[in-house]
N, C-alpha and C positions, 0 to 999 in steps of 0.2 A: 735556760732555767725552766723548770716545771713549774704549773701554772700555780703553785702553792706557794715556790718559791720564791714568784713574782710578786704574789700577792703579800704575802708575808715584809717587802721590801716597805710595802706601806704603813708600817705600825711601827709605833716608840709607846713601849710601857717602862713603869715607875722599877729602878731596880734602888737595892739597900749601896750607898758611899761606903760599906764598909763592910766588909766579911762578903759568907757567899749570899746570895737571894737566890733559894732555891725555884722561886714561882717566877722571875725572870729569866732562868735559867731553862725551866720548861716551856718557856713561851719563844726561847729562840729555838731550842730544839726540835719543837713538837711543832712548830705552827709556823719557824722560820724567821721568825720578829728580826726586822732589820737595824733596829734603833733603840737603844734605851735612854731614860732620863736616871740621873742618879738626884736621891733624895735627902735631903743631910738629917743626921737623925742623933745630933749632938755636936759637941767637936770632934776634929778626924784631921789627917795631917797629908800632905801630898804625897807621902810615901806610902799611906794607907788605904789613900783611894785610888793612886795609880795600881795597886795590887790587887782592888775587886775590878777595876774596870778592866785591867788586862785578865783575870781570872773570866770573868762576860767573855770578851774575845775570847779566849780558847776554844770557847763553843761555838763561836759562828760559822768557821770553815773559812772558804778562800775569799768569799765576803767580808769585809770587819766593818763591825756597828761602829753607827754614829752614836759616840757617847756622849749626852749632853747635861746641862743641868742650868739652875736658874741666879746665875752670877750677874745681877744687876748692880748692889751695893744697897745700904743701909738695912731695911729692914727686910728685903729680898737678897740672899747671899747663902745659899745650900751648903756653901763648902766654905769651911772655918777652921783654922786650929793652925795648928805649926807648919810653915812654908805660906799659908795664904794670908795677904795682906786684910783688914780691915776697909772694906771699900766705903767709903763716903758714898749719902742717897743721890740719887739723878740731880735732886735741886740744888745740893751742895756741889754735886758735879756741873751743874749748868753755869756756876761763879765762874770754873773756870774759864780760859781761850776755848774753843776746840784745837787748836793745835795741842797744847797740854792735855787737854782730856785724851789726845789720840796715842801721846806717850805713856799716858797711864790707862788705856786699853790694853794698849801691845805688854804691859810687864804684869800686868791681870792676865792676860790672856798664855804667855806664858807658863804661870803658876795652874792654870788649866791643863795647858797641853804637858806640862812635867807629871798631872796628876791623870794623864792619858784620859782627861775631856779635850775631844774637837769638834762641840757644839756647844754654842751658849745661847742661850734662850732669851737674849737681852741685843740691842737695848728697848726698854718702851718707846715707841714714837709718837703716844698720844700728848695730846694737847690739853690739858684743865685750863681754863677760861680765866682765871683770877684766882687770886690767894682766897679771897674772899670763900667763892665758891669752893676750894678745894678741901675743907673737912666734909662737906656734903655729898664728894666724889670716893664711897668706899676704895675702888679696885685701885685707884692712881695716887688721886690732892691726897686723900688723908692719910699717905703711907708715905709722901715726899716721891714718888715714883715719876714724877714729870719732872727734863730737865727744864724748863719754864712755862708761863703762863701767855705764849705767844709762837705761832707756827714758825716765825725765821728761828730764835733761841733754838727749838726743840730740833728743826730737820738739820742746823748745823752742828747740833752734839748729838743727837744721835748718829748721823753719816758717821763724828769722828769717832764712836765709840766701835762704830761696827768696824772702821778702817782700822783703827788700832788690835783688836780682835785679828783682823785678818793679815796685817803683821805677825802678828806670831802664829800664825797657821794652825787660827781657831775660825769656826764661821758662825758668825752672826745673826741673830732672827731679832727683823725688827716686828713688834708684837702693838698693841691688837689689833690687826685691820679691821672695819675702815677709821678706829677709836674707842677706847671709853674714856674718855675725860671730861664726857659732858653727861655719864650718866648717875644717877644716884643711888643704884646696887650692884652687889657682887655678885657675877654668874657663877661663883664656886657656892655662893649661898643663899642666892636669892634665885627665885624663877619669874618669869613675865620682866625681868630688866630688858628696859627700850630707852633708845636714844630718841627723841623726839625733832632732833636738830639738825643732826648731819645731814646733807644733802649728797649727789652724788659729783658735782661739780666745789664742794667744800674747801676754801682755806685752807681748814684743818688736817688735808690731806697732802699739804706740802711735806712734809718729815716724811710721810713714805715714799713719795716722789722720788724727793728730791736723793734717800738714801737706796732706792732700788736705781737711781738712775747711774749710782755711782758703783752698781754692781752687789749691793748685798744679798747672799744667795739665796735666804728663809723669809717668809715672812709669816708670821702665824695668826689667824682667822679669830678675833673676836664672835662669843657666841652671845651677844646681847642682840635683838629684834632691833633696827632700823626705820623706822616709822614714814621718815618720808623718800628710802627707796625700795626697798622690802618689807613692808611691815607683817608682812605672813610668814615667814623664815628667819629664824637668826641667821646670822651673817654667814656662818661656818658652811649651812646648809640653801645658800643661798647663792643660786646660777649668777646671778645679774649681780652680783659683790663680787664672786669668788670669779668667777671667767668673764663677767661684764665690766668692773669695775677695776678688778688687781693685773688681769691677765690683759684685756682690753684696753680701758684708759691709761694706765699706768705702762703697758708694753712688762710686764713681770714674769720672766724667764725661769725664776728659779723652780725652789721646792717651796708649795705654799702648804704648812703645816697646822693643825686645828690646835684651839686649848684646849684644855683637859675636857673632855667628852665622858671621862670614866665616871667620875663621882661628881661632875658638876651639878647643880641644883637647877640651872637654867634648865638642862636638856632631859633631866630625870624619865616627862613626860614619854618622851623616845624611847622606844627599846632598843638595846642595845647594838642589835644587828643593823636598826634600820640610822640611828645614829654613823656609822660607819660607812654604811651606802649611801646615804644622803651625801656625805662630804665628798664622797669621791664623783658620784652624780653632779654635783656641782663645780667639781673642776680642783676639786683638793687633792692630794700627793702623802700628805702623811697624818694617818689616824692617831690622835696622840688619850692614852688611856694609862692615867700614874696606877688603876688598878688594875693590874695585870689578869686580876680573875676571868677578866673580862670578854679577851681574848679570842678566846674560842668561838663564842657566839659571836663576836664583830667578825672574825672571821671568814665563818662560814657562813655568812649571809652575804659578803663579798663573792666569793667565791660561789655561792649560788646566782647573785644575780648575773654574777658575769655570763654563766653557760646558759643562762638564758634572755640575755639578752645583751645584741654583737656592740650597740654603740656603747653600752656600760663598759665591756669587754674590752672597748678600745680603748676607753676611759682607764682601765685599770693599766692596760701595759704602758698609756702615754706617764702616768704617774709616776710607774718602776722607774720606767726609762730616765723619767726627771730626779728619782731619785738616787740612779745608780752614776748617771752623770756626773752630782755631789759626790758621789763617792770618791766616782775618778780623781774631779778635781781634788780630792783629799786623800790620793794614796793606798783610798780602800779597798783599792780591789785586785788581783792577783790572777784571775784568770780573763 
């Protein structure tokens, strides 16, 4: 692969569930975008987004994108209408067994892979602290987003929701390392959000444990500040989280993927280029930007620091490498 190509392997921008998206379209062609998220932008039916998502592939070449989107259940569920179930929130999912929640992954996950997603951006593995606390928890409690208000509850339905996912040959991102359930703003709309709690030996860190140790392949980078193990870096952009903590303490093999860095309000400060080098500097694998505009400048500030400078450079291929690996395991790849 050419070094564009490579690089290119490292970005998921936002494309339309339905019809063409021409600015996702240019972002695989032009820049070589390995991954898109699809966005739901109404109701739409599995037959309608199996037909933009295979319409995306036809442009990628002997590569095929990771199509993914955000199939959590309740008030997080991008894809709705005819063929896809109505999924119950994490909390109403946490009542059940995990063995039950793991059969009703695999037939969600299913109605995914029928609608040509095999990524899902779910499940949450963070932890909110108490009912109590959880209306004060924007990103998670006040959305029902946590499958309980206790690390063993959360790391056993989340392990089974991922496993059910990868029953039906979908792959799983448990999301946000290293948490936000203890903090009290939204990094898509707040900036200076910091957890003051976490540690780096934390409890709260069993659900990602315990579900990377059972093999789940993503796990995607919380961008809220950390206070008492980075408190100069959000987590995204942060060596001693992202290769100290996920890749390190935890032994995490996979593909470790950012949240939205395009329009979040946390990272605004960043410019856009340096957003994207920072994550892979720190040991990230996939630059995730829903606005696709974006693109170009994350880009090519990659691709700049790489030619000049060799450990970044090595930073960028180890990432392809971890990201073209998923591919394998998922059939995407042809040559």
């Amino acid at each position: 692969m050419r070094e564009a190509e490579r690089i290119g392997q490292l970005f998921m921008v936002g494309a339309a569930a339905t019809g063409t998206d021409q600015a996702a379209t240019t972002a695989i062609t032009r820049f070589h975008v390995g991954s898109v998220i699809l966005m739901g932008q109404g109701p739409t039916s599995i037959a309608r987004t199996a037909g933009a998502a295979a319409g995306l592939q036809r442009h990628a070449g002997p590569i095929k994108l990771f199509v993914a989107t955000d199939q959590e259940g309740g008030e997080v569920q991008r894809l709705h209408g005819d063929g896809f179930s109505s999924i119950p929130s994490a909390l109403h999912q946490g009542a059940e067994s995990p063995a039950n929640l793991r059969k009703d992954a695999r037939r969600w996950g299913a109605q995914l892979r029928a609608a040509g997603v095999n990524l899902d951006l779910a499940p949450v593995a963070d932890t909110v602290p108490s009912a109590a606390f959880a209306p004060s928890n924007p990103p998670i409690g006040a959305l029902d987003r946590e499958f309980g208000f206790d690390p063993g509850t959360v790391a056993g339905h989340a392990t089974a929701f991922a496993q059910g996912l990868a029953d039906a040959g979908v792959d799983a991102t448990l999301k946000h390392f290293p948490g936000l359930g203890r903090v009290t703003g939204n990094t898509d709309s707040t900036s200076g959000v910091t957890d003051r709690t976490t540690t780096r030996r934390d409890p709260y860190l069993a659900p990602f444990a315990e579900a990377v140790s059972k093999g789940t392949p993503f796990v995607m980078m919380s961008t809220a500040y950390y206070g008492r193990i980075d408190p100069g870096r959000p987590a995204a952009f942060s060596p001693t989280i992202v290769t100290g903590m996920l890749r390190g303490d935890l032994h995490f093999r996979g593909v470790v993927i950012s949240d939205d860095v395009g329009s979040a309000a946390q990272v605004a400060a960043f410019a856009p280029g340096a957003r994207a080098v920072d994550f892979v500097a720190a040991g990230g694998d996939m630059v995730l930007t829903v606005d696709s505009s974006l693109i170009g400048q994350m880009a090519a500030a990659v691709l700049a620091r790489a030619r000049s400078d060799i450990g970044f450079h090595a930073l960028v291929d180890a990432a392809a490498l971890r990201v073209l690996t998923a591919k394998k395991a998922r059939g995407l790849l042809s040559r």
